[in-house]
C-alpha positions in Angstrom: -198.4 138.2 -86.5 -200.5 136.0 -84.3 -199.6 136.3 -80.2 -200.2 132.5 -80.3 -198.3 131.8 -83.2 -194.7 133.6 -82.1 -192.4 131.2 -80.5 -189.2 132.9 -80.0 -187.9 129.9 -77.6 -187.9 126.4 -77.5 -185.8 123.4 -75.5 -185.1 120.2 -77.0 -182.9 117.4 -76.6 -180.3 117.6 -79.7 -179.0 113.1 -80.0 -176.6 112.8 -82.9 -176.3 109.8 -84.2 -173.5 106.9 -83.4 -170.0 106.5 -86.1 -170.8 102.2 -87.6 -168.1 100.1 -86.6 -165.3 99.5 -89.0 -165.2 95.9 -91.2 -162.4 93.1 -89.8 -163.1 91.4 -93.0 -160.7 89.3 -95.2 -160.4 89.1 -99.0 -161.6 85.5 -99.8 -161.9 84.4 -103.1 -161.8 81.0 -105.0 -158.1 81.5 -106.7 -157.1 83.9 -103.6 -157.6 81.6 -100.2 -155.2 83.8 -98.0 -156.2 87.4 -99.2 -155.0 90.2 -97.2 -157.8 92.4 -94.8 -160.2 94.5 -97.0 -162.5 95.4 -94.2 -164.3 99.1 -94.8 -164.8 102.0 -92.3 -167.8 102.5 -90.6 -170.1 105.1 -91.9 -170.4 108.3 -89.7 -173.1 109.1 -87.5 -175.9 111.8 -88.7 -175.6 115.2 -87.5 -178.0 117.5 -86.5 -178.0 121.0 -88.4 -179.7 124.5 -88.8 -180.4 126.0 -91.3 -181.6 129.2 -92.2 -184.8 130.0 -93.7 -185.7 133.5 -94.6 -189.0 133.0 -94.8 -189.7 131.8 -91.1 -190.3 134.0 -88.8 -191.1 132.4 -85.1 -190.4 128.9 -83.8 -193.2 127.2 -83.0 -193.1 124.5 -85.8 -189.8 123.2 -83.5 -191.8 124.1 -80.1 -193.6 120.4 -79.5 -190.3 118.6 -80.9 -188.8 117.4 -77.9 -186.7 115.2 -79.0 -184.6 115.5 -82.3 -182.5 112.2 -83.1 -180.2 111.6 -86.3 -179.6 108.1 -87.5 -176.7 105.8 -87.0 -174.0 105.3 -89.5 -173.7 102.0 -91.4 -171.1 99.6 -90.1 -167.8 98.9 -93.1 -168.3 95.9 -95.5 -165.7 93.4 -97.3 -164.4 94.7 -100.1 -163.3 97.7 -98.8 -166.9 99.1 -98.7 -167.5 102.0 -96.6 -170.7 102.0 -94.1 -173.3 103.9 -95.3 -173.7 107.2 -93.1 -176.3 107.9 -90.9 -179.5 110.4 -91.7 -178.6 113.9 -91.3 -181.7 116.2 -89.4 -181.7 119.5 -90.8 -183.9 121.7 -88.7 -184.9 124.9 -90.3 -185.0 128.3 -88.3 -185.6 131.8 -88.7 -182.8 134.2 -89.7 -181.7 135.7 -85.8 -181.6 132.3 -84.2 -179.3 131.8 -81.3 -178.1 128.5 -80.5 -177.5 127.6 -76.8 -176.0 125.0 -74.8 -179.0 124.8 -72.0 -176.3 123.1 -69.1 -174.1 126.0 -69.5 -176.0 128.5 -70.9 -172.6 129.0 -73.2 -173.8 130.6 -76.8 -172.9 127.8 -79.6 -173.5 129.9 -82.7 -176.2 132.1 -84.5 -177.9 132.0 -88.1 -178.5 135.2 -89.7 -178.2 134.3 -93.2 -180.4 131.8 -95.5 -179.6 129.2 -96.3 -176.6 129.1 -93.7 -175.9 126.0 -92.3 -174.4 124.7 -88.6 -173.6 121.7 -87.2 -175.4 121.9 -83.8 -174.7 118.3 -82.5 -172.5 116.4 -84.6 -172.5 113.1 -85.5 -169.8 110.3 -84.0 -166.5 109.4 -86.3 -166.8 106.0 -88.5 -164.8 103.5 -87.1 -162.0 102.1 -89.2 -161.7 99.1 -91.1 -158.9 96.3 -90.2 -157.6 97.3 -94.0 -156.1 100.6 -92.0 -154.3 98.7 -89.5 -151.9 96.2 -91.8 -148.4 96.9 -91.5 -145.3 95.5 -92.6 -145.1 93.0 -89.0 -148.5 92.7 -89.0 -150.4 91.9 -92.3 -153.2 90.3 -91.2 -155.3 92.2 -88.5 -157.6 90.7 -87.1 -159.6 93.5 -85.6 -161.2 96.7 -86.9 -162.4 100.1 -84.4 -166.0 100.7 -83.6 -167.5 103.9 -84.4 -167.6 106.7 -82.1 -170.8 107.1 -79.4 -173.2 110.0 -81.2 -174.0 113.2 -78.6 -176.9 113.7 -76.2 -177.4 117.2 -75.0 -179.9 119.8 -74.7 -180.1 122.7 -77.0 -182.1 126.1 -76.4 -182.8 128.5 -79.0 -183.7 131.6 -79.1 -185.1 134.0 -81.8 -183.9 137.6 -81.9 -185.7 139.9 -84.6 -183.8 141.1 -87.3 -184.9 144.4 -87.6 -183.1 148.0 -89.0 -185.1 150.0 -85.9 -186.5 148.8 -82.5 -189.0 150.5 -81.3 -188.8 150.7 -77.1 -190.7 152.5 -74.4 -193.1 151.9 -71.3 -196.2 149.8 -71.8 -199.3 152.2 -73.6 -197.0 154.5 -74.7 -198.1 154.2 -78.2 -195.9 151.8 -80.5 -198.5 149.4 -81.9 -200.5 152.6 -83.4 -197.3 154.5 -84.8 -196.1 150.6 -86.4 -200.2 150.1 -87.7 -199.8 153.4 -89.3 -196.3 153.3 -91.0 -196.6 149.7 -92.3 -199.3 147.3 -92.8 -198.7 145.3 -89.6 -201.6 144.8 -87.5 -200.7 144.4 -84.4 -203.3 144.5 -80.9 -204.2 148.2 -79.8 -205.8 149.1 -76.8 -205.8 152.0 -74.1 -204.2 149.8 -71.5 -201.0 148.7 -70.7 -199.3 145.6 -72.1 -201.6 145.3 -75.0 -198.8 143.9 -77.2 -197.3 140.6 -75.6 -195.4 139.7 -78.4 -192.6 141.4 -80.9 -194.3 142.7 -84.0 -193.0 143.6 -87.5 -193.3 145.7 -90.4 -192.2 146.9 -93.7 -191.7 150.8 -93.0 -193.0 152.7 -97.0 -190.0 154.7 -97.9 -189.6 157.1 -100.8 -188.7 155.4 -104.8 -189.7 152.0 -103.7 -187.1 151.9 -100.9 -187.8 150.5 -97.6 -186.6 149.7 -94.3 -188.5 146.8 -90.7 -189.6 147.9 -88.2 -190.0 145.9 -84.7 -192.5 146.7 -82.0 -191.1 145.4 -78.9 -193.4 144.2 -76.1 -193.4 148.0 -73.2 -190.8 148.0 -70.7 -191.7 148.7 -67.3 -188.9 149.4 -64.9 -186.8 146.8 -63.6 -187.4 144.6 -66.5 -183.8 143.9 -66.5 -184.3 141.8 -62.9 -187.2 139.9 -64.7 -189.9 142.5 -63.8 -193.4 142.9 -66.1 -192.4 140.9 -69.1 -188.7 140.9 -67.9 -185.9 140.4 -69.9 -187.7 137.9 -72.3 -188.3 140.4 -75.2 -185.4 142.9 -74.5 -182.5 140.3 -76.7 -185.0 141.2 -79.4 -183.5 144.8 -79.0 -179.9 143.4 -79.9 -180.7 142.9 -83.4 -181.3 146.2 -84.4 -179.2 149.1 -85.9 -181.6 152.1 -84.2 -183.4 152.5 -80.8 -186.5 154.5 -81.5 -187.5 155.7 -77.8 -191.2 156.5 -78.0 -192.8 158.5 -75.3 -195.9 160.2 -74.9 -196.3 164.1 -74.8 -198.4 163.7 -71.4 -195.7 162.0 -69.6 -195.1 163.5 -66.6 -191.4 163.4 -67.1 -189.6 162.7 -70.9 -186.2 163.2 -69.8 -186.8 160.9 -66.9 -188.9 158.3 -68.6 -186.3 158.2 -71.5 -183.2 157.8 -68.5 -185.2 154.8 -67.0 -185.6 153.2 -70.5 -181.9 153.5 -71.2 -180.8 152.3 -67.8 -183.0 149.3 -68.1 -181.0 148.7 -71.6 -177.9 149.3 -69.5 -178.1 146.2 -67.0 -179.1 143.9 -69.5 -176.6 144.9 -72.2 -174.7 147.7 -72.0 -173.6 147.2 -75.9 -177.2 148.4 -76.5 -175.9 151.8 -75.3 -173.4 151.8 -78.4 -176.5 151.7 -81.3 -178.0 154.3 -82.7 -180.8 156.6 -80.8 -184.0 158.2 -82.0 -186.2 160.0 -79.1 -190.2 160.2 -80.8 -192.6 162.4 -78.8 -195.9 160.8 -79.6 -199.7 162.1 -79.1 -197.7 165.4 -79.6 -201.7 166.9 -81.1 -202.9 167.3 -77.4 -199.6 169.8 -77.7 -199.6 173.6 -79.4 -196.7 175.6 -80.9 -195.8 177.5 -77.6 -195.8 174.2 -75.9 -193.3 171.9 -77.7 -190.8 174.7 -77.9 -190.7 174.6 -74.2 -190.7 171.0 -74.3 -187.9 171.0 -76.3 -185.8 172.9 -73.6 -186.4 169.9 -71.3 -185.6 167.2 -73.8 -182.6 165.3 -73.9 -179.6 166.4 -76.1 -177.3 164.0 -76.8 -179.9 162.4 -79.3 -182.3 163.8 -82.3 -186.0 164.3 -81.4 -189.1 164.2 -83.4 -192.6 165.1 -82.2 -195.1 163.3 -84.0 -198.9 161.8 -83.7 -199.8 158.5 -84.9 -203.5 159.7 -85.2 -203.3 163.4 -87.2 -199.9 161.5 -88.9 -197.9 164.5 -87.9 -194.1 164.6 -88.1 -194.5 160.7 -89.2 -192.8 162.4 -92.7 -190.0 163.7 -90.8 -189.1 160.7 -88.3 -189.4 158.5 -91.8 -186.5 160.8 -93.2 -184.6 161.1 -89.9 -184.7 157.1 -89.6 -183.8 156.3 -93.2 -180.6 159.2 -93.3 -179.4 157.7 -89.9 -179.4 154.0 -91.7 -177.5 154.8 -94.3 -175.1 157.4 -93.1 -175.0 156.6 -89.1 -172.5 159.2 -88.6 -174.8 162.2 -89.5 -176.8 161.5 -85.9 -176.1 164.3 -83.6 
């Protein structure tokens, strides 16, 4: 997954298009001089709809479409003839895609399925033909309705990963290697923080052909929840997934207080996150002996399941693989 490539928000404005104007026509033929109204609705506007597309996975192809406009229904014809209706625009997203009204920030709706389909700015109403308004005192109206205005507003939308675990901890802490070893993603590595600037994912091996995605979010630093580091941009990535796996090093100076500062930043952004499932990965755990990780393990949280492994001798990488795939499919068994 190129860095330059993942767009996981774009602003545009959304313009439906207008309803056509309904037909005040009268029948008028050579034997019938005083035929009653026959005028046809107008056609509706276009609408603007996503649709979901399994196999997208960022946004840029929308990111330097500013502008999306639907075309303009068709006014009614003689004859009772309905207006033709006006071009639908069917913009095609990745599964996760959150739809937002950017004025009020209010969430519209989200895709997660293929092939799903919303409305995001619908189209304006057909107007109706003066055949509609004939009535017993009056059957020979002379006027018809216009169509209704289309809608101009301006949409945001934002991509949260679908993923079954989310990898989280503080910048260099080791995700990128432990997600290049399990899968075939090939994300950035490097000994410095904030190598990885954008979510990564991959397909996670499992035993008899089974498997399970894993997403390597960008490190959090605390106070990323008040826009700090990379701030809160890559943290709704988070909300898509079933389990947290809380990776942090075996040379940190403090777990249980590195993993408390990860889970408060989840906290004040979304304090739902608190509710999914948690893993806590000790990585680089080959600078550590025996003697040394069972004292460790005294320290360690215990409200969660712990796994020591190292991405470079592949130790414990068997076990967290079994741990992950037992708590996916029976999330009650996590202690």
């Amino acid at each position: 997954m190129a860095s330059s490539n993942f767009i996981d928000y774009v602003k545009f404005c959304s313009r439906s298009g207008a309803g056509g104007a309904g037909s005040a026509h009268f029948r008028r033929e050579k034997h019938v001089p005083k035929g009653g109204p026959d005028g046809g609705n107008g056609g509706r506007g276009g609408h603007i709809i996503l649709r979901g597309n399994a196999q997208l996975w960022t946004l840029l192809h929308l990111k330097y479409q500013k502008h999306v406009i639907a075309g303009d229904g068709k006014p009614g014809e003689g004859g009772k003839r309905t207006g033709a209706q006006g071009e639908d625009i069917i913009l095609e997203v990745p599964l996760g895609t959150v739809a937002k009204d950017f004025e009020s920030g209010k969430k519209l709706f989200e895709i997660t399925e293929h092939d799903e389909e919303r409305i995001l700015t619908e189209g304006g109403r057909g107007g109706l033909g003066n055949e509609n308004f004939k009535t017993a005192t009056n059957q020979a109206p002379r006027f018809a309705q216009p169509g209704e205005a289309g809608k101009e507003e301006w949409i945001v939308l934002e991509l949260k990963l679908l993923a079954d675990v989310g990898l989280v901890g503080f910048p260099n802490a080791g995700k990128s290697t432990l997600l290049s070893v399990l899968s075939a993603a090939k994300p950035e590595i490097a000994d410095y923080p904030f190598t990885t600037l954008t979510p990564n994912l991959g397909v996670v091996r499992y035993r008899d052909y089974k498997s399970f995605v894993m997403a390597d979010i960008p490190g959090i630093i605390e106070g990323a929840a008040e826009g700090k580091g990379l701030g809160i941009r890559f943290l709704r990535h988070i909300e898509r997934n079933s389990i947290l796996l809380f990776l942090i090093p075996a040379d940190a100076k403090d777990i249980r207080k590195e993993y408390h500062i990860l889970l408060g930043e989840l906290k004040k952004y979304n304090p739902e996150l608190l509710d999914k499932q948690r893993v806590l990965a000790i990585s680089k755990s080959d600078l550590l002996d025996e003697e040394l990780i069972q004292e460790m393990k005294k320290e360690l949280p215990t409200d969660l399941s712990t796994v020591f492994i190292s991405s470079v001798t592949q130790t414990g990488l068997t076990e967290l693989k079994d741990l992950l795939w037992k708590i996916l499919n029976n999330p009650s068994d996590l202690v």
